[in-house]
N, C-alpha and C positions, 0 to 999 in steps of 0.2 A: 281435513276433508275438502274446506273450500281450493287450497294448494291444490290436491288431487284433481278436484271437475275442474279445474283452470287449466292445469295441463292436458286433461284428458279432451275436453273441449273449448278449445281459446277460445272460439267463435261469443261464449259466455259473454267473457269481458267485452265485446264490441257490441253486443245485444244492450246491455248496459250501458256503456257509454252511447250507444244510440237513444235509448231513453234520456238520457239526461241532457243531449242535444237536441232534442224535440223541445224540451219543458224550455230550455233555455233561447231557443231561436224562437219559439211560436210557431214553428211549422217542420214536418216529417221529413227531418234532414235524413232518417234512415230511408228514406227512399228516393234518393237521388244517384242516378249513376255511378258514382264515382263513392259513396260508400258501397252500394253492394256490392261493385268489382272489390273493394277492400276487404269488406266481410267473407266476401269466398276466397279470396287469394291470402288471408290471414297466415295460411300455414307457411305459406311456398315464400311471403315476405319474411315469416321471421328465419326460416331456413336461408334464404337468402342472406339475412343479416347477418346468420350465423359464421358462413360462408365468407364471407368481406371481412368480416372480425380474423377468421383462421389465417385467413388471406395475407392479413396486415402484419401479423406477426412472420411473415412467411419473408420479408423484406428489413433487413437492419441496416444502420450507416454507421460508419464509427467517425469519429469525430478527428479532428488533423492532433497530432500530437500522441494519438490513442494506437494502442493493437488489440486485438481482442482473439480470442478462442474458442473455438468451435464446440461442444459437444454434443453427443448423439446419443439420448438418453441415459445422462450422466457417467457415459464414458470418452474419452478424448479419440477422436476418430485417428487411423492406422500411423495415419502423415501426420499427425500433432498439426492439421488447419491452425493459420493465422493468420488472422485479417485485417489488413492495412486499413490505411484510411478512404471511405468512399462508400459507395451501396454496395450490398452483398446479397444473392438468395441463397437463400437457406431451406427447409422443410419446416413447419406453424410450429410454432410450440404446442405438448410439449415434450416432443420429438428432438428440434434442434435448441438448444441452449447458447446464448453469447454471453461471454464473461470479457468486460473490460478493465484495459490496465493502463496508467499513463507510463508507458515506454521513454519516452522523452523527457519526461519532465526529472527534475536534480531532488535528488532526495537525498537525505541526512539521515545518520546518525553519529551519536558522540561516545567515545570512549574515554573515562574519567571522571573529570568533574561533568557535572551537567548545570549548566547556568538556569536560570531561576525566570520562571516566565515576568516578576516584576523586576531583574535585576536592573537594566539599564534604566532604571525609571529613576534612579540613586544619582546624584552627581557625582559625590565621590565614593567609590568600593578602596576599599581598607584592607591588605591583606591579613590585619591581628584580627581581624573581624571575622569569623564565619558567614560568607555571601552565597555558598553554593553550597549543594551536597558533592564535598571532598572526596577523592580518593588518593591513598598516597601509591606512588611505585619505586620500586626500587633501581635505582640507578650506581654506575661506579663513580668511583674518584678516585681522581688521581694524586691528589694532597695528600698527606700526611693527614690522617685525624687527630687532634689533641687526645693525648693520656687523661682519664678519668680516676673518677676509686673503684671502677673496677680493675683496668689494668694495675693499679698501686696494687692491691691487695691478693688481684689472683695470678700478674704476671702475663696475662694475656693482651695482646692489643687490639685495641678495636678495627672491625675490619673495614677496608677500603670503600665504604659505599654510603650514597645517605640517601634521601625520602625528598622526592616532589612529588606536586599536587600539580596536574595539566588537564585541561578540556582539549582533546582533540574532534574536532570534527571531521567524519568523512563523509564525503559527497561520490553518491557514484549515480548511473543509467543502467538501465534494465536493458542490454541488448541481444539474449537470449530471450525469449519469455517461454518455452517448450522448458528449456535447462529452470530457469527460476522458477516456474508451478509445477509441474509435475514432477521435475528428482530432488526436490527436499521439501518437507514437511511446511517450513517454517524458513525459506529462504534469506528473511532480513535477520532473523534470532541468528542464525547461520552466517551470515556477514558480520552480525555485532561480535560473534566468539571470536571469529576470526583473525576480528582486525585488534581484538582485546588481546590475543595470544602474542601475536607480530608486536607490537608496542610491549608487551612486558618483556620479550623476549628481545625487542633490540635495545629498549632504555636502561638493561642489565650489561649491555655492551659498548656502552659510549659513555664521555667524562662531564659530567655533569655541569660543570663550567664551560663547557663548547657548547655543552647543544642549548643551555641558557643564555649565550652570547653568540659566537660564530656562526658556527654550525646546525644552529635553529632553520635555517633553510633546506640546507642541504640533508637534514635529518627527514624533514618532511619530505622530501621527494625520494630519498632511500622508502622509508617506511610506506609511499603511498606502489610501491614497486612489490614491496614484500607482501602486501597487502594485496592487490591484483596476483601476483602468483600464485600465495597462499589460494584463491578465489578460483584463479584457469584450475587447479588444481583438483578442484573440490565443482568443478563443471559449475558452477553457480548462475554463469549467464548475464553477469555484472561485470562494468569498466567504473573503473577506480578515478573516479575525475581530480580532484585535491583532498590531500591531506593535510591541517594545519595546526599547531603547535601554540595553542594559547592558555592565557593565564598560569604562564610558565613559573611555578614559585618554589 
């Protein structure tokens, strides 16, 4: 109830606070000019403030490095707006919405192994040792695998291929941002499948002994191509910056 007469009459709370600025000064501060202009302009000031407040919102910047996106009560306006870096008006919230993204900035993910946020903190990593959470994949070869007891016994030979464990990291930039938020749910889950597909599908295609020795480069910059394609393909809105080929075992 007191809520209620506080809104319904502000003037209340400045009737009060004038009392207690009398007890406190020794003399009838409510009656000096400049409270009763305030006492009767009570309403039109906080309207006022109201107003500046709406106002404020009504102006965003985005910061160097950033884009941001426009929307107009939680729909993305006709053009897919996007807002570089600098001041921008807009309508107060909460009419217009900014959603900020850093565009520039290099972001990561890995496909395979994933290194261990204390790993380098280790002087020597071991590879008998389990250091990471492992994944193996499947690769060819071109050797000769040695006969076991399975071939002994059942006549068959083991097939051409054997099992590494690699961390590849890929690094890309956001240079769509319309293609990256609005046409996929889940655009980085969407990059990580992506780039998880291209890697099992080209380490199934190359000799296992090249791309552990020689051709560890040159694999990387194939796979960071198929990886980008795979992506223009799939509209994503991402450039594929490096692909790299570690903890090759």
């Amino acid at each position: 109830s007191r809520l209620v007469g506080l809104l319904a009459q502000p003037e209340g709370l400045v009737a009060t606070a004038a009392q207690t600025l009398d007890y406190q000064f020794g003399f009838k501060v409510s009656e000096t000019w400049f409270f009763l202009f305030f006492r009767n302009a009570v309403r039109w000031l906080l309207l006022l403030l109201l107003g500046a407040l709406l106002l404020s919102t009504s102006v965003v910047f985005i910061e160097p490095g950033e884009q941001a996106l426009l929307e107009r009560f939680g729909k993305p306006l006709a053009d897919g707006m996007v807002l570089g870096p600098g001041p921008h008006l807009k309508l107060p919230w909460p009419v217009d919405k900014v959603y900020r993204y850093r565009t520039e900035q290099i972001q990561s993910i890995h496909v395979g192994s994933v290194p261990e946020a204390d790993e380098h903190e280790e002087k020597v990593v071991l590879w008998t040792v389990a250091h990471a959470k492992e994944e193996n994949f499947l690769v060819a070869s071109r050797a000769q695998p040695t006969t076991g007891a399975l071939a002994a016994t059942s006549g068959r030979k083991a097939p051409p291929v054997s099992l590494i464990t690699v961390s590849i990291p890929v690094q890309f930039q956001i240079t769509n941002l319309t293609q990256w938020v609005y046409q996929h749910e889940d655009s980085s889950s969407l990059l990580q499948q992506i780039a998880t597909r291209e890697v099992v599908r080209y380490l199934a295609s190359v000799d296992v002994n090249e791309i552990m020795s020689s051709n560890r480069l040159e694999s990387a910059l194939i796979l960071r191509d198929k990886i980008q394609g795979a992506a223009d393909t799939q509209a994503l809105g991402a450039r594929i910056l490096f692909v790299g080929l570690q903890d090759l075992h």
